[in-house]
C-alpha positions as a Markdown table, in Angstrom:
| # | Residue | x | y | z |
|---|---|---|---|---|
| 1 | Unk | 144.6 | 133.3 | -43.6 |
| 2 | Unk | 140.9 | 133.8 | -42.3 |
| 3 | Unk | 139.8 | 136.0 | -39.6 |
| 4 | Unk | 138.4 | 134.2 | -36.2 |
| 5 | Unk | 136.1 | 137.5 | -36.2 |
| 6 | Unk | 135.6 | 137.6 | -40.0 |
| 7 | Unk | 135.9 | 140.8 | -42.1 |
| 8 | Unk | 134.7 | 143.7 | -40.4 |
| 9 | Unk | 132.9 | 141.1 | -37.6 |
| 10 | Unk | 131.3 | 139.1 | -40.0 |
| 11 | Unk | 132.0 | 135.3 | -41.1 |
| 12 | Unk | 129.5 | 135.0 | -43.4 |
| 13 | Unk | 129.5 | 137.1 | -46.8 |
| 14 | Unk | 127.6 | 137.2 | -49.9 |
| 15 | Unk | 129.0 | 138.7 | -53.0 |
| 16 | Unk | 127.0 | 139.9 | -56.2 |
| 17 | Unk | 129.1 | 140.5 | -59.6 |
| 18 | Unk | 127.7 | 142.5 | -61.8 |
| 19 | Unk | 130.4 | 143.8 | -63.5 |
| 20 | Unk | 129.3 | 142.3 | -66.8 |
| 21 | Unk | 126.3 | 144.3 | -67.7 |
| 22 | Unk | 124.3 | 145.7 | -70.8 |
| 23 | Unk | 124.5 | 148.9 | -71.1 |
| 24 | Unk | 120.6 | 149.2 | -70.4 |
| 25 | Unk | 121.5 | 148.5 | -66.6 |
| 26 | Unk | 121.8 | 151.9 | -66.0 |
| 27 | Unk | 123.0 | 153.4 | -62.4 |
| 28 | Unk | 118.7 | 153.8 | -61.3 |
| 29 | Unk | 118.6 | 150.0 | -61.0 |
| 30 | Unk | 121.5 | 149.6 | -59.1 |
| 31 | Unk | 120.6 | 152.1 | -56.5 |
| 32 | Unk | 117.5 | 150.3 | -56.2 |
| 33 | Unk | 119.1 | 146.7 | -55.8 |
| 34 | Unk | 120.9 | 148.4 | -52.9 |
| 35 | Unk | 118.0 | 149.2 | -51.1 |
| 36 | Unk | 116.3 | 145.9 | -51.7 |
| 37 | Unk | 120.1 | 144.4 | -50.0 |
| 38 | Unk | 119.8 | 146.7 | -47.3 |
| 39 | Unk | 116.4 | 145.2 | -46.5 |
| 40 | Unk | 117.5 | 141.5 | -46.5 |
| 41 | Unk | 120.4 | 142.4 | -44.4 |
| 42 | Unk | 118.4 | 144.0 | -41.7 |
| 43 | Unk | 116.2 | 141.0 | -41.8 |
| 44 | Unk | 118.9 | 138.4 | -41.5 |
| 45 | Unk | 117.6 | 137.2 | -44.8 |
| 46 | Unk | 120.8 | 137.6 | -46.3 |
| 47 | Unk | 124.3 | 138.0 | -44.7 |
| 48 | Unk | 126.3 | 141.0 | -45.1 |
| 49 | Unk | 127.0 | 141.6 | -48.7 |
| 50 | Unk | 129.4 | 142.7 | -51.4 |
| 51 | Unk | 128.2 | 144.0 | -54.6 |
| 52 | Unk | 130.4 | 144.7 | -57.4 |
| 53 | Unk | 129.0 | 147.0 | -60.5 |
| 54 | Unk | 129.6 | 148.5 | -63.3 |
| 55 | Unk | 127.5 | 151.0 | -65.7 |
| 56 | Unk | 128.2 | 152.1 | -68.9 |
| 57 | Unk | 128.0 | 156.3 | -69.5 |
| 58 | Unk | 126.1 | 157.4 | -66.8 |
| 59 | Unk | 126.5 | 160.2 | -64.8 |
| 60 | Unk | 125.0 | 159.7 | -61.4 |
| 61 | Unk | 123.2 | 163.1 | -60.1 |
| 62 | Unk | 122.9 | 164.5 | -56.1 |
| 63 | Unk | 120.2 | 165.8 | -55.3 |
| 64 | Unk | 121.6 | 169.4 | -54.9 |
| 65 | Unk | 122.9 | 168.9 | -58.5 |
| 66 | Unk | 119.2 | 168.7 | -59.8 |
| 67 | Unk | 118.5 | 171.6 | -58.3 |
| 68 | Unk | 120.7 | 173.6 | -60.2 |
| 69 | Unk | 118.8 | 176.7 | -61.9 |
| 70 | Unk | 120.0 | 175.0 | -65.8 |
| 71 | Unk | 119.5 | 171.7 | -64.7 |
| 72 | Unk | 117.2 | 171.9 | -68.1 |
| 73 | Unk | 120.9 | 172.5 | -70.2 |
| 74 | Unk | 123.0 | 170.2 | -67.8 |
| 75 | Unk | 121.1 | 167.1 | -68.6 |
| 76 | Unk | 120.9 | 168.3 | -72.2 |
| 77 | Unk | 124.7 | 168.1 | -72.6 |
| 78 | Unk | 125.2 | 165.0 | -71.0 |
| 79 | Unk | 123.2 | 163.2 | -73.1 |
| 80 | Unk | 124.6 | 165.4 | -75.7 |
| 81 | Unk | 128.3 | 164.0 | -75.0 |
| 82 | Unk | 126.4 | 160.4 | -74.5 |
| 83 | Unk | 125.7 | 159.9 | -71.3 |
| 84 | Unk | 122.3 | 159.0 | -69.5 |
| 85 | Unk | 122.4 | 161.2 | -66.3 |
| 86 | Unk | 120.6 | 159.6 | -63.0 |
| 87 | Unk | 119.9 | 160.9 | -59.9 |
| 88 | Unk | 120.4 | 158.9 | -56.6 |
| 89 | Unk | 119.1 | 158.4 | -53.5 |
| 90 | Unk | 122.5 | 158.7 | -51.6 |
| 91 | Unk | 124.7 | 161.7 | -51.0 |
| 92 | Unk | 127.2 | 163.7 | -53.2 |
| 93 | Unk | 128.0 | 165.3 | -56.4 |
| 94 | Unk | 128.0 | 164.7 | -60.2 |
| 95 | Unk | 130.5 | 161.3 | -60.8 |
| 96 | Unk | 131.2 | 159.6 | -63.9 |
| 97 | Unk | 130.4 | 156.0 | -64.6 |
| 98 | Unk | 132.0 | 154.0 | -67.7 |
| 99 | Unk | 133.5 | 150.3 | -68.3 |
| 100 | Unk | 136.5 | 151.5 | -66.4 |
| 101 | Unk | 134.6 | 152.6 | -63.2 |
| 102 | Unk | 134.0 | 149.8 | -60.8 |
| 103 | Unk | 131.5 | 150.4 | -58.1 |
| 104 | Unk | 131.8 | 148.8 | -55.1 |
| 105 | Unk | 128.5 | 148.3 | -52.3 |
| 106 | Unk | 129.3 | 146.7 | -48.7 |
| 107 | Unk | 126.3 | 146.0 | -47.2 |
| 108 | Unk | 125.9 | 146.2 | -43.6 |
| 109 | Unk | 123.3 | 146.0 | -40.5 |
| 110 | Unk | 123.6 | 149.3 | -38.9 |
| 111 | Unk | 124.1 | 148.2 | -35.3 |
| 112 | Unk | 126.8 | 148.2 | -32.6 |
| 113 | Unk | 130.4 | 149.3 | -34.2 |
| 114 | Unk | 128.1 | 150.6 | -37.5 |
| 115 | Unk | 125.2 | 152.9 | -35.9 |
| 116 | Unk | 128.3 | 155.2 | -36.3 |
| 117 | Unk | 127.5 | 157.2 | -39.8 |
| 118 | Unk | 131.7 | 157.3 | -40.3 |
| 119 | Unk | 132.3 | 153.4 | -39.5 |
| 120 | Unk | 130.7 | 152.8 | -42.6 |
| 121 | Unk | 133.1 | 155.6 | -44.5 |
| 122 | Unk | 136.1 | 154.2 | -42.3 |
| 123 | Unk | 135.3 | 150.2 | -43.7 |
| 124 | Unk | 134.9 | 151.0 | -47.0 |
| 125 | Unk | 138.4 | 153.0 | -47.1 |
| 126 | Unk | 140.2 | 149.7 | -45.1 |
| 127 | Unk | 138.6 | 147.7 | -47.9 |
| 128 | Unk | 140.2 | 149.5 | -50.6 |
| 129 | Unk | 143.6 | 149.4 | -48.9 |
| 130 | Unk | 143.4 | 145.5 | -48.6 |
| 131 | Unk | 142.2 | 145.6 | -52.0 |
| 132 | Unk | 145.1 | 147.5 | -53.2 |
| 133 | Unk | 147.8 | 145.9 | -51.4 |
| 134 | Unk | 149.3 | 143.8 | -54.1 |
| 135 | Unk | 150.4 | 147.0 | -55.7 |
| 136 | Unk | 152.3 | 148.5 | -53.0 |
| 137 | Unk | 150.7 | 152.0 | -53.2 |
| 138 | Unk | 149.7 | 154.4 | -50.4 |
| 139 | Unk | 146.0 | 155.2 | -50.1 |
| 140 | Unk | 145.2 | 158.1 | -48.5 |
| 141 | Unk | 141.2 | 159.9 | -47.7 |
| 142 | Unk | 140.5 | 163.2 | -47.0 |
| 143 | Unk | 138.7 | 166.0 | -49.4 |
| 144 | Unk | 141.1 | 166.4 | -52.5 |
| 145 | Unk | 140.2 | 169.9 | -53.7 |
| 146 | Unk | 139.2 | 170.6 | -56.7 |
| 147 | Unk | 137.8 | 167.1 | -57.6 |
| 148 | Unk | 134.2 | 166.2 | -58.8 |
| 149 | Unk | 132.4 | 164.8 | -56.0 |
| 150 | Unk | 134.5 | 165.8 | -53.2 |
| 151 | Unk | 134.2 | 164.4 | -49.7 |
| 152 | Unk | 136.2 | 164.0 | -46.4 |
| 153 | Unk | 137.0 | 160.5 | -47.2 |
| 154 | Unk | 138.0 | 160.9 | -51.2 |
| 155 | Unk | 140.6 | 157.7 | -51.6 |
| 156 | Unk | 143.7 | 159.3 | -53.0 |
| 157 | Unk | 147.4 | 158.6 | -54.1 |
| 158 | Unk | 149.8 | 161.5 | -54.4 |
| 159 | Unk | 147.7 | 163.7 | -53.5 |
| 160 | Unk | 145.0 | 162.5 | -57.0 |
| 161 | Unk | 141.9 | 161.4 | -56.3 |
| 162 | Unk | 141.0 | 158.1 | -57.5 |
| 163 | Unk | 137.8 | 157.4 | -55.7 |
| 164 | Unk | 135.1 | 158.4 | -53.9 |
| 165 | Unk | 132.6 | 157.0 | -51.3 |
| 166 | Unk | 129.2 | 157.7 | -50.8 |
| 167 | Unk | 126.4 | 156.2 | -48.3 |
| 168 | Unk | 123.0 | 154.9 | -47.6 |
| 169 | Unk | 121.3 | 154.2 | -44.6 |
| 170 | Unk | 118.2 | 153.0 | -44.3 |
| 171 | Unk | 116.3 | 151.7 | -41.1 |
| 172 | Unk | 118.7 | 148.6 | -39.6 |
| 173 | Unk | 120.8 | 148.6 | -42.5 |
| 174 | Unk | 123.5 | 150.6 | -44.6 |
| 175 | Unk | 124.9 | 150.6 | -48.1 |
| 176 | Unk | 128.7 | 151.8 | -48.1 |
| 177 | Unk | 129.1 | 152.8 | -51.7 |
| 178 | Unk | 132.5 | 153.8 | -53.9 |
| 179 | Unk | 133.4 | 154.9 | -57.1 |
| 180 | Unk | 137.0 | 153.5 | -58.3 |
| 181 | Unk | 138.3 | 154.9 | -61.6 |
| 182 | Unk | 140.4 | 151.7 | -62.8 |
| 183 | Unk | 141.7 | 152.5 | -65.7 |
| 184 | Unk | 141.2 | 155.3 | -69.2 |
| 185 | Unk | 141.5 | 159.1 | -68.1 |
| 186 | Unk | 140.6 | 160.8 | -64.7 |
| 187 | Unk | 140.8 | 164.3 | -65.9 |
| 188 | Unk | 138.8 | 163.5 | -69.2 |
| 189 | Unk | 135.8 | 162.1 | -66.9 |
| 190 | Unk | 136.6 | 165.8 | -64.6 |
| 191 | Unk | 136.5 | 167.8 | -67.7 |
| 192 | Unk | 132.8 | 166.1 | -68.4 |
| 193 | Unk | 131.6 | 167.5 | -64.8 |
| 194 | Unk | 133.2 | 170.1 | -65.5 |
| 195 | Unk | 130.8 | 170.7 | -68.0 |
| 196 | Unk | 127.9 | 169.8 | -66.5 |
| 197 | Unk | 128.5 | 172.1 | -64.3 |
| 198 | Unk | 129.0 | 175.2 | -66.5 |
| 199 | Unk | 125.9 | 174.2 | -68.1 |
| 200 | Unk | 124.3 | 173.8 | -65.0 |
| 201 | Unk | 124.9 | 176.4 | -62.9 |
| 202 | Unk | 124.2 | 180.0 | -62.0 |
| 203 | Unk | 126.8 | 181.5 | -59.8 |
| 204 | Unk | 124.5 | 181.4 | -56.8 |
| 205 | Unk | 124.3 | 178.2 | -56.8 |
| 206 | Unk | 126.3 | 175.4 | -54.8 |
| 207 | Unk | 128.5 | 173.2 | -56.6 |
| 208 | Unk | 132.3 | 172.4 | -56.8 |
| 209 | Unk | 134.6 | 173.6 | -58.8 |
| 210 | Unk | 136.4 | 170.9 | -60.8 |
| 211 | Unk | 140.0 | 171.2 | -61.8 |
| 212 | Unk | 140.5 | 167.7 | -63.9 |
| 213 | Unk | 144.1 | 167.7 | -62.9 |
| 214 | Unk | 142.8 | 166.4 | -59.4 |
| 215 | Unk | 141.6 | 163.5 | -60.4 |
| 216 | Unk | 143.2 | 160.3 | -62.1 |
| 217 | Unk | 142.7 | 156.8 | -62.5 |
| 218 | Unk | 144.7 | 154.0 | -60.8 |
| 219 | Unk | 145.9 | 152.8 | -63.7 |
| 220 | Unk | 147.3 | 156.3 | -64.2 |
| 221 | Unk | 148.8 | 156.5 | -60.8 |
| 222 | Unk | 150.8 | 153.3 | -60.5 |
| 223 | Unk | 151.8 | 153.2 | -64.4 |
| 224 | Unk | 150.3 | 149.9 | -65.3 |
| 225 | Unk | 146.9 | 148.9 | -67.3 |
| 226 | Unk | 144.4 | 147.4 | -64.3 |
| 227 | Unk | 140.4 | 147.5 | -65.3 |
| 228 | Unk | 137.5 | 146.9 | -63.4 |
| 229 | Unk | 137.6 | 143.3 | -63.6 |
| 230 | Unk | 140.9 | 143.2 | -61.7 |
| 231 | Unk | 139.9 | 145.5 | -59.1 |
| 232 | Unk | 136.7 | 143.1 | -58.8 |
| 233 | Unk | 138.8 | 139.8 | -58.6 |
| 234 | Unk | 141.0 | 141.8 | -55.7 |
| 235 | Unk | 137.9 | 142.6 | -54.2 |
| 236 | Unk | 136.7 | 139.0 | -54.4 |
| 237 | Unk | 140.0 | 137.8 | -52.7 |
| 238 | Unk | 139.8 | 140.1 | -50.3 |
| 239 | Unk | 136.3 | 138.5 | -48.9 |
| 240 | Unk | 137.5 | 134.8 | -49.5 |
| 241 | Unk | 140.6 | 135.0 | -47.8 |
| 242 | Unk | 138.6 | 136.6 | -44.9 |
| 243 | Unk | 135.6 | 134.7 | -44.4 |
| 244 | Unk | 134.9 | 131.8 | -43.5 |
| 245 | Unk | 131.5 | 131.3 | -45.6 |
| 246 | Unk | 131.3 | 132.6 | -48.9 |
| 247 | Unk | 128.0 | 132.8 | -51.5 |
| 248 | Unk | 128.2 | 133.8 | -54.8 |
| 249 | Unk | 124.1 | 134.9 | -56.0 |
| 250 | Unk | 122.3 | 137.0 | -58.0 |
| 251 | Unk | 119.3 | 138.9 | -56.9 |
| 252 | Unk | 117.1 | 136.1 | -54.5 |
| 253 | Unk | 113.2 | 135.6 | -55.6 |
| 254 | Unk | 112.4 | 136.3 | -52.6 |
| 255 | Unk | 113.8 | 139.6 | -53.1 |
| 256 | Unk | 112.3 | 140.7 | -56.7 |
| 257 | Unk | 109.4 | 142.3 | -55.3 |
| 258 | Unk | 110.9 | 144.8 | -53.0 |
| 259 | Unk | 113.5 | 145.3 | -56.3 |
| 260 | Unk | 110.3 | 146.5 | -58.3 |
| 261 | Unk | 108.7 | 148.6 | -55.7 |
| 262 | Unk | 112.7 | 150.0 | -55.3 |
| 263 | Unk | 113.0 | 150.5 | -59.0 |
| 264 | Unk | 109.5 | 152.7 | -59.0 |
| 265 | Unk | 110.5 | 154.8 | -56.2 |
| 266 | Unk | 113.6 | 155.6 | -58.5 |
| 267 | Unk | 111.9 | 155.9 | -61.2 |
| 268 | Unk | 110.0 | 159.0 | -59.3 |
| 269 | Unk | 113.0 | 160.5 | -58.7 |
| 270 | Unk | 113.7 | 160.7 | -62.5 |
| 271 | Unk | 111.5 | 162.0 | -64.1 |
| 272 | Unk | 113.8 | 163.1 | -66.8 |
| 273 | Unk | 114.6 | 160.1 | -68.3 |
């Protein structure tokens, strides 16, 4: 049944599949479209937006993770163990990325209810839960120790993380983003950060300690096989059954120029690859 006040106070949404991507999409470009969004939201040139991704073997990169004093031998073993390591322009740690990952973006303008940094955080976790809802599970957020990327608002069941939300704000607009692991082995993808990180790091340094046992996929946690694409459809159902306008789009032409400026400013901040 839809919503006289929409989902999350909007009517109008716009979703963006890109679930089904070559593996030369890597995670740079997708940071980059979410800038570009962030823009056309804030300008009313678009209407608050979805986006669905996935990557195949990356390993998305904080900033304080770069820093690391053998960042030179923690990028060499990632790609050693085959996995293209980018950095972002949003918060957090070291996550994994694969064909069982789905990414989520929600797409805001940052005024009245969202000016607040943890609205954002709060949404993103309510989405989730609606997303999840068909199989009767309990989602919980807070920090799950011992995870890779930990946060206050990790998404969890029984106490394993799951997923993991990250944000970016940029002048009128923010990008809510989150990591779900849908299906194939948390504590394998923990054990790569793992790693990374005892490539990485000196013991002076800051970075989290990963015990793989923390973390698991959903398919894991509720004992049947659900992959990106289902969580995507969920997600997808979730808007539709909520809104009362729906668009379905790729990137706009409008928008392809701010995308390549985007893309270059990521670019800079890889100068690794």
């Amino acid at each position: 049944m839809k919503q006289e006040s929409g989902l999350f106070g909007h009517t109008e949404w716009r979703i963006i599949d890109q679930t089904k991507t070559h593996p030369s999409f890597h995670a740079l470009y997708s940071f980059a479209m979410d800038d570009t969004l962030c823009t056309s939201v804030r300008l009313r040139h678009s209407p608050a937006v979805m986006r669905g991704w996935v990557h195949h073997n990356n390993v998305v990169l904080g900033n304080v993770d770069y820093k690391l004093s053998g960042i030179r031998e923690g990028l060499a073993y990632l790609k050693e163990k085959g996995y293209l390591p980018i950095v972002r322009n949003s918060g957090g740690a070291a996550v994994v990325l694969d064909a069982g990952v789905l990414n989520l973006s929600l797409i805001l303008p940052a005024e009245d209810a969202f000016a607040d940094i943890h609205a954002g955080y709060r949404t993103m976790a309510e989405f989730i839960r609606l997303m999840l809802e068909p199989y009767g599970v309990r989602v919980e957020t807070g920090e799950v120790a011992g995870s890779y990327c930990p946060g206050d608002f990790d998404v969890s069941i029984d106490g394993r993380k799951f997923g993991g939300l990250a944000q970016r704000r940029r002048r009128g607009a923010v990008a809510v983003q989150a990591f779900l692991l849908a299906d194939g082995s948390g504590s394998a993808r923990a054990e790569l950060v793992r790693g990374f990180y005892d490539k990485a790091a000196c013991p002076n340094d800051t970075f989290p300690f990963v015990r793989p046992e923390t973390v698991a996929s959903l398919s894991e946690l509720i004992g049947r096989e659900i992959s990106s694409q289902d969580l995507m459809q969920r997600a997808v159902k979730v808007i539709e059954s909520r809104a009362e306008r729906v668009e379905f789009s790729q990137l706009l032409s409008e928008e392809t120029e701010e995308f390549a400026v985007n893309v270059a400013s990521m670019e800079a901040r890889n100068p690794h690859l």
